[in-house]
Backbone as numpy.savetxt, mean C-alpha at the origin, in Angstrom:
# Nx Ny Nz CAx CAy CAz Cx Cy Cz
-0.70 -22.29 -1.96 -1.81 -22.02 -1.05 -2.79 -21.09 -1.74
-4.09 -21.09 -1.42 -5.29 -20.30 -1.68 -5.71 -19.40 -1.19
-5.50 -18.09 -1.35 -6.29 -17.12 -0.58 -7.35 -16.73 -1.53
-8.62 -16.57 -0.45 -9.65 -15.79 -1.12 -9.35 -13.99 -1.45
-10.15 -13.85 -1.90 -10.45 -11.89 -2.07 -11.04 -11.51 -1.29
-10.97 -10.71 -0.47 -11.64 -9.75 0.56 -12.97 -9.39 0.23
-14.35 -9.83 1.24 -15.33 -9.19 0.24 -15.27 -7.57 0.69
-15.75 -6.91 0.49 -15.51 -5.18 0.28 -16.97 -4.57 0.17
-17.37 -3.48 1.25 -18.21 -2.60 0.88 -17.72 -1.22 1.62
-17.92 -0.34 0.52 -17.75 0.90 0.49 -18.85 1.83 0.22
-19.31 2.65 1.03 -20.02 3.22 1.43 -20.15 4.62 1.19
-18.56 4.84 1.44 -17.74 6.35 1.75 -17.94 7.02 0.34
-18.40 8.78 0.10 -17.78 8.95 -0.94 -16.93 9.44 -0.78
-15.88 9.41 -0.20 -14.65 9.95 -0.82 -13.41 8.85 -0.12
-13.09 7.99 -0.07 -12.41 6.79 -0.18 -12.20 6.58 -1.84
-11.03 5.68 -1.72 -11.03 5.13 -3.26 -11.38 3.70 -3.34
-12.56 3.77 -4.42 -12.77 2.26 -4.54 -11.81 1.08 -4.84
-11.87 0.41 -4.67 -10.82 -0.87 -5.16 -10.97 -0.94 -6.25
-10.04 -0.98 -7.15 -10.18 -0.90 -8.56 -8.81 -2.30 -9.15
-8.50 -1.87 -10.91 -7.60 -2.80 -10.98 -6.34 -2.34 -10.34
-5.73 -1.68 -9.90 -4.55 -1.48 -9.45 -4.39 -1.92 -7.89
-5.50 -2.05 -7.05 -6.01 -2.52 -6.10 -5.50 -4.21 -6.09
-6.33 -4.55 -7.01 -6.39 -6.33 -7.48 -5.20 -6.72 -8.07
-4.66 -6.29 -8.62 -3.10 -6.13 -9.71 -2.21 -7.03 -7.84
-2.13 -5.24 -6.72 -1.64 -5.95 -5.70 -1.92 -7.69 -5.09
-2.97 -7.53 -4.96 -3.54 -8.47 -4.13 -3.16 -9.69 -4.65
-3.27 -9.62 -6.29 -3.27 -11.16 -7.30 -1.78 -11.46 -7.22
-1.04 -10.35 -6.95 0.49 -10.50 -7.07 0.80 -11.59 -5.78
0.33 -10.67 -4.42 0.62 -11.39 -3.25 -0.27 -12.71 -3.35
-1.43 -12.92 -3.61 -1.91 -14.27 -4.09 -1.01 -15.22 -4.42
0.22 -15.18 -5.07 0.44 -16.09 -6.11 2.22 -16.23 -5.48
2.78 -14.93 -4.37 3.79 -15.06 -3.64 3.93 -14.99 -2.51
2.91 -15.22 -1.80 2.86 -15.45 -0.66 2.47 -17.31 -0.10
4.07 -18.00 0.03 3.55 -19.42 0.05 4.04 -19.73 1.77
3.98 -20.54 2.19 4.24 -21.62 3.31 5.41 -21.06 4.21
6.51 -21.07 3.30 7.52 -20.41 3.73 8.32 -18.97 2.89
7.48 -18.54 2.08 8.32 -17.05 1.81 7.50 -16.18 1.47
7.41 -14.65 1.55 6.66 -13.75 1.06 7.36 -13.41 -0.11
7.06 -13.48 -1.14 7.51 -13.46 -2.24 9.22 -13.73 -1.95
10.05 -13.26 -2.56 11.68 -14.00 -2.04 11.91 -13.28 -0.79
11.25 -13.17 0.36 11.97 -12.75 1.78 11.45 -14.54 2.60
12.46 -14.87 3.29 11.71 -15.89 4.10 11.00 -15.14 4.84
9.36 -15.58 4.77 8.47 -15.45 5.89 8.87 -15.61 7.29
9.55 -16.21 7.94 10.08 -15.85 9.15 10.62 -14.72 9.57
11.11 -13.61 8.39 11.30 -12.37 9.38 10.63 -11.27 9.01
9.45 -11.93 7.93 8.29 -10.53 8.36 7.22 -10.70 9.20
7.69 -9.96 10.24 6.70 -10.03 11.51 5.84 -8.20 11.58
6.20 -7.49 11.04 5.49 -6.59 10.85 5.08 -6.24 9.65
4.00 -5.49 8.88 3.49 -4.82 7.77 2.71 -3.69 7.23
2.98 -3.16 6.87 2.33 -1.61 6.96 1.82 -1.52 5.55
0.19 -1.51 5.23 -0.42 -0.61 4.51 -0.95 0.46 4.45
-0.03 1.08 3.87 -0.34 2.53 3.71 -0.73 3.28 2.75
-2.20 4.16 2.73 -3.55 4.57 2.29 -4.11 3.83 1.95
-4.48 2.90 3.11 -5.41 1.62 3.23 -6.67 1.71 2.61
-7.42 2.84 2.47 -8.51 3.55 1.70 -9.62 2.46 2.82
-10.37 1.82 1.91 -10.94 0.74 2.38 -10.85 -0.27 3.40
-9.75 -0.38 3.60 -9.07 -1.76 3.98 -8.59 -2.82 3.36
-8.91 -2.44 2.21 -9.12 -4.02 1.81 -7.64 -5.00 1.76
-6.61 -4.09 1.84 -4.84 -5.25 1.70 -4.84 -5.95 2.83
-5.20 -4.79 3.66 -4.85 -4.97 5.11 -5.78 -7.05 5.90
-7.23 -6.49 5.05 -7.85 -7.36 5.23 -7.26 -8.23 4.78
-7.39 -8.27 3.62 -6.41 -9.38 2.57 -5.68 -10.23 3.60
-4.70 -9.18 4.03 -3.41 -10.08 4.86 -3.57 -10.69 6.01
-4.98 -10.42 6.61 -5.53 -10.89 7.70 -6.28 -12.87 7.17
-6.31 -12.06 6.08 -6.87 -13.43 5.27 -5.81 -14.51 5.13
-5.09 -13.79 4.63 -3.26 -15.12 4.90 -3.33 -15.74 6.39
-2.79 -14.35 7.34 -2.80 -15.25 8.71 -3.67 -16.44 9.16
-5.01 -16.29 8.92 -5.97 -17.85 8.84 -5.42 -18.61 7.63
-5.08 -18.99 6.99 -4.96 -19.52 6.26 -3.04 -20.18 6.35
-2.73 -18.98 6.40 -0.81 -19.48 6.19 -0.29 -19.56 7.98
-0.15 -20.78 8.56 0.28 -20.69 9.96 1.72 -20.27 9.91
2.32 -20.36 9.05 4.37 -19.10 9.48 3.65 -17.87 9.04
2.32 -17.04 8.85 2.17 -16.19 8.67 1.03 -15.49 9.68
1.04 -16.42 11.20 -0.47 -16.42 11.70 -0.10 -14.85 12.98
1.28 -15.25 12.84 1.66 -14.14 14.20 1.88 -12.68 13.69
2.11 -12.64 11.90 2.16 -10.85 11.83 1.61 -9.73 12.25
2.29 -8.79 12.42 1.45 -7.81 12.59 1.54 -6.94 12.20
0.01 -6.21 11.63 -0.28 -5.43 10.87 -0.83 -4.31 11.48
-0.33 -2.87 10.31 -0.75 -1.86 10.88 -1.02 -1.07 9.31
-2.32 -0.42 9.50 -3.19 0.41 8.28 -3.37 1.52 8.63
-2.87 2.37 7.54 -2.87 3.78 7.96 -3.49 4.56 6.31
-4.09 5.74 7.01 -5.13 7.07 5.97 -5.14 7.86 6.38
-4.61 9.36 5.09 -4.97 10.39 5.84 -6.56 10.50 5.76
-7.06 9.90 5.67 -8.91 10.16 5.88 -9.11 9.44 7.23
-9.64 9.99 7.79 -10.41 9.73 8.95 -11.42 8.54 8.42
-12.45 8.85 7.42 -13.45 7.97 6.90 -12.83 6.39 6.52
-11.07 6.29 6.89 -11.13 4.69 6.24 -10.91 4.26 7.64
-10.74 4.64 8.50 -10.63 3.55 9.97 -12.27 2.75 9.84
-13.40 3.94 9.86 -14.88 3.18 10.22 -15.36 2.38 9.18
-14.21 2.47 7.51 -14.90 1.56 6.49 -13.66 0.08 7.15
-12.53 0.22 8.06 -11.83 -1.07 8.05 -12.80 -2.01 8.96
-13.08 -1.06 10.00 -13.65 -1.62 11.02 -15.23 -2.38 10.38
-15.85 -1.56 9.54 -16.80 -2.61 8.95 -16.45 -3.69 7.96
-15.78 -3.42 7.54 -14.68 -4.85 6.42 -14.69 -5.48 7.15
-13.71 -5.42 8.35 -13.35 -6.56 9.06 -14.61 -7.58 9.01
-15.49 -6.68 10.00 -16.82 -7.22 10.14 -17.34 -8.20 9.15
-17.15 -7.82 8.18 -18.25 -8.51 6.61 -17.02 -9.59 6.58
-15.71 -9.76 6.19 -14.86 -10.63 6.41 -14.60 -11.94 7.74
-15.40 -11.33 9.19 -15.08 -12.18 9.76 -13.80 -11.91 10.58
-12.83 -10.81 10.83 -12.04 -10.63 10.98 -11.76 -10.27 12.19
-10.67 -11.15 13.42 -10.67 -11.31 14.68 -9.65 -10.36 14.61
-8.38 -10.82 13.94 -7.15 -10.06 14.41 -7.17 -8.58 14.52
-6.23 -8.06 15.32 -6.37 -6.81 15.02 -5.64 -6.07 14.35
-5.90 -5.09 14.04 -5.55 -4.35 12.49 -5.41 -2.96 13.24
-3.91 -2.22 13.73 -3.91 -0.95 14.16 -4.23 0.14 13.31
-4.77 1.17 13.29 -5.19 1.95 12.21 -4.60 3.36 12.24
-3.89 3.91 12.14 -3.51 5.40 12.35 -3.84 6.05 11.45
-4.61 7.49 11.61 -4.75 8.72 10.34 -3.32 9.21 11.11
-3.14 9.33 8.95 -2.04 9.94 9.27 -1.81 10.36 7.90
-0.92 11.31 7.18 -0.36 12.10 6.22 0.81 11.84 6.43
0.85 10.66 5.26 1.83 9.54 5.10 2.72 8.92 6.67
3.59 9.45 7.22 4.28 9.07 8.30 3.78 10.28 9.41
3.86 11.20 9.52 3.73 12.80 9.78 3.39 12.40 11.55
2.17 11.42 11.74 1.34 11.46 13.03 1.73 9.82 13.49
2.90 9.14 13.11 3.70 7.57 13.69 4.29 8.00 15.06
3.92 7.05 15.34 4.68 7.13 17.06 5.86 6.65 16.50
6.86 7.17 17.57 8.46 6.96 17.12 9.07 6.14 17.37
8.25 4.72 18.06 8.47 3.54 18.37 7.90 2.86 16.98
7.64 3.54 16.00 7.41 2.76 14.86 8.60 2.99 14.11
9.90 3.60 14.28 10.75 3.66 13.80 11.35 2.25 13.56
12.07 2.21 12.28 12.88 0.50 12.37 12.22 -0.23 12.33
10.39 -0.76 12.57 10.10 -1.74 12.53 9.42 -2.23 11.11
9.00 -2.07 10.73 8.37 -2.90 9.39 9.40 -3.52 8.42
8.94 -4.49 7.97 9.86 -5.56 7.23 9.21 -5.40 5.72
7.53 -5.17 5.83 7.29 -5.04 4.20 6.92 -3.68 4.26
6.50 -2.95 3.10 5.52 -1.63 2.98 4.96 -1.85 2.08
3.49 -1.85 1.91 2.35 -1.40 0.52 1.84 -0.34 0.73
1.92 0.20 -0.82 1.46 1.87 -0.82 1.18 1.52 -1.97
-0.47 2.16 -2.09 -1.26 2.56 -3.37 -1.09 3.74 -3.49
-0.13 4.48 -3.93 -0.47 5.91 -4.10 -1.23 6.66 -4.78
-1.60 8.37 -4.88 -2.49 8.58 -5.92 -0.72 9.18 -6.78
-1.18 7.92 -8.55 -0.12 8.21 -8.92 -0.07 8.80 -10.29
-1.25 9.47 -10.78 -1.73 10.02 -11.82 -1.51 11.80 -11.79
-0.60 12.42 -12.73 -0.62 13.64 -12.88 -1.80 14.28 -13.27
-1.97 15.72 -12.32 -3.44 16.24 -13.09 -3.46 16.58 -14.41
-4.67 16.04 -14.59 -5.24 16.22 -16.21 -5.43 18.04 -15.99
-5.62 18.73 -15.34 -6.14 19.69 -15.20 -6.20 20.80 -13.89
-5.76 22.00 -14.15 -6.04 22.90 -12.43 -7.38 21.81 -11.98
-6.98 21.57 -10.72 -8.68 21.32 -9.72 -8.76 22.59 -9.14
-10.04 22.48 -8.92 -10.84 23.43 -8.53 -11.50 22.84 -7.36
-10.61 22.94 -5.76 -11.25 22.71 -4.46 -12.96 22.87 -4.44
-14.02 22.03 -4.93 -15.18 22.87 -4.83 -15.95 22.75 -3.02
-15.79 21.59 -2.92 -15.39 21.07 -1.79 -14.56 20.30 -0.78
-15.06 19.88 0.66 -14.21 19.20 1.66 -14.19 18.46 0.29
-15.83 17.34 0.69 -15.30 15.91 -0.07 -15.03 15.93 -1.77
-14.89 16.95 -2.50 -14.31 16.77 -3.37 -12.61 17.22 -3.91
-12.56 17.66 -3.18 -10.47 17.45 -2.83 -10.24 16.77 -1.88
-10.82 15.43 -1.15 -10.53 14.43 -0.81 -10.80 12.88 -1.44
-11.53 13.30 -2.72 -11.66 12.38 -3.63 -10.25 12.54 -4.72
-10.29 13.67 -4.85 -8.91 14.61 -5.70 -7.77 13.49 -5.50
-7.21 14.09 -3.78 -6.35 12.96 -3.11 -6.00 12.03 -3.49
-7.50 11.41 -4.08 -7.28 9.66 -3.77 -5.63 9.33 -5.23
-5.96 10.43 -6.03 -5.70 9.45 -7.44 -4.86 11.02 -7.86
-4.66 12.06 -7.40 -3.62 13.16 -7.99 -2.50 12.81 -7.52
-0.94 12.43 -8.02 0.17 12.58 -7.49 0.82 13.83 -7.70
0.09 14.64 -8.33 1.04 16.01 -8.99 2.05 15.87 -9.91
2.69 16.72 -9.93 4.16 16.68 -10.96 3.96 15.70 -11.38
3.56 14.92 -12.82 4.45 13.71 -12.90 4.11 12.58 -12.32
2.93 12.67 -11.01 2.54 11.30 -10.78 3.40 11.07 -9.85
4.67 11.80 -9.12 5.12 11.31 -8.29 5.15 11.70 -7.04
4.97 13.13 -6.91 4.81 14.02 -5.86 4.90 13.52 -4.31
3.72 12.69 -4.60 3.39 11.95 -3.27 4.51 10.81 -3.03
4.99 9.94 -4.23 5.36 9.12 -3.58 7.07 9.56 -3.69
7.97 11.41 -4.00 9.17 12.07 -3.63 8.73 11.81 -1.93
7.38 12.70 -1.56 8.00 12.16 0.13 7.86 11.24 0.70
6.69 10.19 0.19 7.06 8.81 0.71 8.67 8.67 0.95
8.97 8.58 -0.09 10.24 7.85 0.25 11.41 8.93 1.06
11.15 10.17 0.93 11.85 11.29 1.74 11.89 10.90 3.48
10.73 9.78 3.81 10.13 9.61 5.06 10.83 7.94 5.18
10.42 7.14 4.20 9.84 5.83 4.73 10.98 4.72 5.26
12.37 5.32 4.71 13.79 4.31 5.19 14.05 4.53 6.62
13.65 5.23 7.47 13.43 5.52 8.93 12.75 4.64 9.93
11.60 4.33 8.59 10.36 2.92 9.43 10.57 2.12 9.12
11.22 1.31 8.51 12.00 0.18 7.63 12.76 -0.64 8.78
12.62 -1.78 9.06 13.47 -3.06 9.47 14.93 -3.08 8.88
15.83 -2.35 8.64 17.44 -2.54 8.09 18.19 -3.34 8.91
17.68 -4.61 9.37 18.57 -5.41 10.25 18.71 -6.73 9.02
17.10 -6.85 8.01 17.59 -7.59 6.90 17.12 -6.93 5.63
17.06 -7.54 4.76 16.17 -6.88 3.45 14.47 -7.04 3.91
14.36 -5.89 3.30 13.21 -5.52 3.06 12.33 -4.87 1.91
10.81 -4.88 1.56 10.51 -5.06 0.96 9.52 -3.34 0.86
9.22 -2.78 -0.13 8.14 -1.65 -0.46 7.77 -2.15 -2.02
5.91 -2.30 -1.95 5.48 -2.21 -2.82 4.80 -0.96 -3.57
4.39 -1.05 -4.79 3.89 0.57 -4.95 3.41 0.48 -6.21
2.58 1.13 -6.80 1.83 0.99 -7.87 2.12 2.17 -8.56
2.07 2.35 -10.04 2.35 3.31 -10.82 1.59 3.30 -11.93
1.63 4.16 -13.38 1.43 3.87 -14.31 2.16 4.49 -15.35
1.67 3.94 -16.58 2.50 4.46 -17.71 2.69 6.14 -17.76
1.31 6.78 -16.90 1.88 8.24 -17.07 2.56 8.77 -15.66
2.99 7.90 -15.36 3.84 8.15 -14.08 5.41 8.52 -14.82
6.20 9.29 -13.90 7.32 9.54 -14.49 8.23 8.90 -13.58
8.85 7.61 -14.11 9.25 6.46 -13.76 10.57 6.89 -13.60
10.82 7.53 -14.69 12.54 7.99 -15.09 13.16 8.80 -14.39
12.28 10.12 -13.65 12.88 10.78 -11.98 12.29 10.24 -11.44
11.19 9.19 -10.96 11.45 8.75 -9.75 12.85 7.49 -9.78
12.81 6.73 -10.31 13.55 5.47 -10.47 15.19 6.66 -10.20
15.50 7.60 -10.53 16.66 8.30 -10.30 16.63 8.91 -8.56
15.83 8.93 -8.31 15.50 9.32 -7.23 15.45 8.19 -5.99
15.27 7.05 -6.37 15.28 5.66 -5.57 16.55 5.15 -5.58
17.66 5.32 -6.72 18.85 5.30 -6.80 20.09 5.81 -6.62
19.79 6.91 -5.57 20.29 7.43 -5.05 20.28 7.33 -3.69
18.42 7.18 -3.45 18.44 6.31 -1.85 19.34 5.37 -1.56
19.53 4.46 -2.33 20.09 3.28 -2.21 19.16 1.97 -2.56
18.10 2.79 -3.11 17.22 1.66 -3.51 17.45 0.93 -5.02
17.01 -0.25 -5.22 16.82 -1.08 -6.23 15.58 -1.44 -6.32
14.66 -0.88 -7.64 13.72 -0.89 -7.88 13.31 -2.00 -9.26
12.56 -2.97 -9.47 12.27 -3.72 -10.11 10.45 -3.49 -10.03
10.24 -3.63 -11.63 8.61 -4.53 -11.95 8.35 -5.44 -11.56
7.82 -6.45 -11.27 7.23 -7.42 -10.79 6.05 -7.89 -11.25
5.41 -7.01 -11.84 3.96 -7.55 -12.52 3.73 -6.03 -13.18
2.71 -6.52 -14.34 1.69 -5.29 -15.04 0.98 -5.80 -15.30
-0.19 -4.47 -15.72 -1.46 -4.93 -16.50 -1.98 -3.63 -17.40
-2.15 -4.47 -18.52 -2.65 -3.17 -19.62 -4.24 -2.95 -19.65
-4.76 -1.56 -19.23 -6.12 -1.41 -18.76 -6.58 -0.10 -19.57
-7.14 -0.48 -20.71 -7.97 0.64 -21.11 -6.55 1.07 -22.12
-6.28 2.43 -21.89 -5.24 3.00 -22.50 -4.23 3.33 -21.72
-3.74 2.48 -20.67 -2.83 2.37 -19.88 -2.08 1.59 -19.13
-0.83 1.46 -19.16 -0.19 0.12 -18.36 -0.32 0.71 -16.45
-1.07 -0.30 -15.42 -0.58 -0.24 -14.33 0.38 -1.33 -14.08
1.21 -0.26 -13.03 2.49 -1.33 -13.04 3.11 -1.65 -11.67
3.27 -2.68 -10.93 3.28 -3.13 -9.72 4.93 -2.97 -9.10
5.55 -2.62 -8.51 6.73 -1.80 -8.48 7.32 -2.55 -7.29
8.44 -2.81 -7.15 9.05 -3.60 -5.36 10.42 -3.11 -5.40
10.32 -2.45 -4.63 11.76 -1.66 -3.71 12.57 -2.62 -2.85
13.90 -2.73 -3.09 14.64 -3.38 -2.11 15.39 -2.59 -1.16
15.94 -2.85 0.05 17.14 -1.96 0.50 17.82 -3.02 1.46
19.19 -2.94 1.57 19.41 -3.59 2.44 20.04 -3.10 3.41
């Protein structure tokens, strides 16, 4: 099957633009998302999906783009979440420029922190773009919107910071009635070697799935199992 690309305008400065690590996702699910399976889960039991730091919108859209297109994929439902306030009013205009009926729940939130607790147990997939780049350097807060640009792309320590409490949080919101799925993006200066020790202890099994070598760096497309 064919999905298009989301068209995208961003407006915001301090959102993160869609970039290759953005597209890396999208081309992945492009190419595994068929008729009957989301990549190896049968599509019949993902009925929920959570992108999380939707920035833009644009996955979220994306997947809105499947449902027209893939009918075992027309009933999901999706929910997009940011700690920025500024990406609910850039989804809500995506939608718009896309055409986009379904609805798309949106929560600000700092990572899980502000989920209603009826979101416990339910999601079957997770995508997370994290910011997964260690600082090059002390920042210097000069402003609001420039330590919310910071955000987009600092993981701290190592590149992982953000995504130690992701996962400190995210097996709580997780579907464990079958396997399930977390995607996640990294790069070569990510420190793969404590996090990957750190997922293996969850009980997770972590595999590559795709890369791409960009500039002077591998991004690398990451899928968590648990059962």
């Amino acid at each position: 099957m064919k999905y298009p690309d989301p068209k995208i305008e961003f407006s915001s400065e301090v959102l993160y633009t869609p970039s290759d690590d953005t597209y890396l996702l999208i081309d992945y699910l492009k190419e595994n998302i068929t008729l009957n399976q989301f990549d190896e889960l049968n599509i019949n039991q993902v009925k929920n999906i959570l992108d999380l730091g939707t920035g833009t919108g644009i996955i979220a859209i994306f997947l809105c783009l499947v449902k027209r297109i893939n009918p075992n994929f027309a009933s999901v439902r999706i929910v997009a979440s940011d700690i920025l306030e500024e990406s609910e009013e850039s989804l809500r205009k995506n939608k718009q420029i896309n055409h986009i009926k379904d609805k798309i729940q949106f929560i600000q939130s700092d990572l899980f922190k502000s989920f209603p607790t009826q979101f416990q147990g339910l999601f079957d997939v997770i995508i997370f773009n994290p910011p997964y780049l260690p600082p090059l350097e002390l920042i210097i807060e000069k402003d609001e919107n420039h330590a919310k640009i910071d955000a987009s792309w600092n993981g701290g320590i190592g590149g992982i910071e953000i995504l130690k409490r992701f996962f400190e949080e995210v097996t709580s919101f997780l579907n464990l009635s079958h396997e399930c799925y977390i995607y996640f993006v990294s790069s070569g200066a990510t420190d793969m070697t404590k996090l990957n020790s750190i997922l293996k202890e969850k009980g997770y099994k972590n595999e590559i799935v795709t890369k791409k070598h960009v500039f002077f760096e591998d991004i690398v497309l990451n899928r968590c199992s648990i059962k």
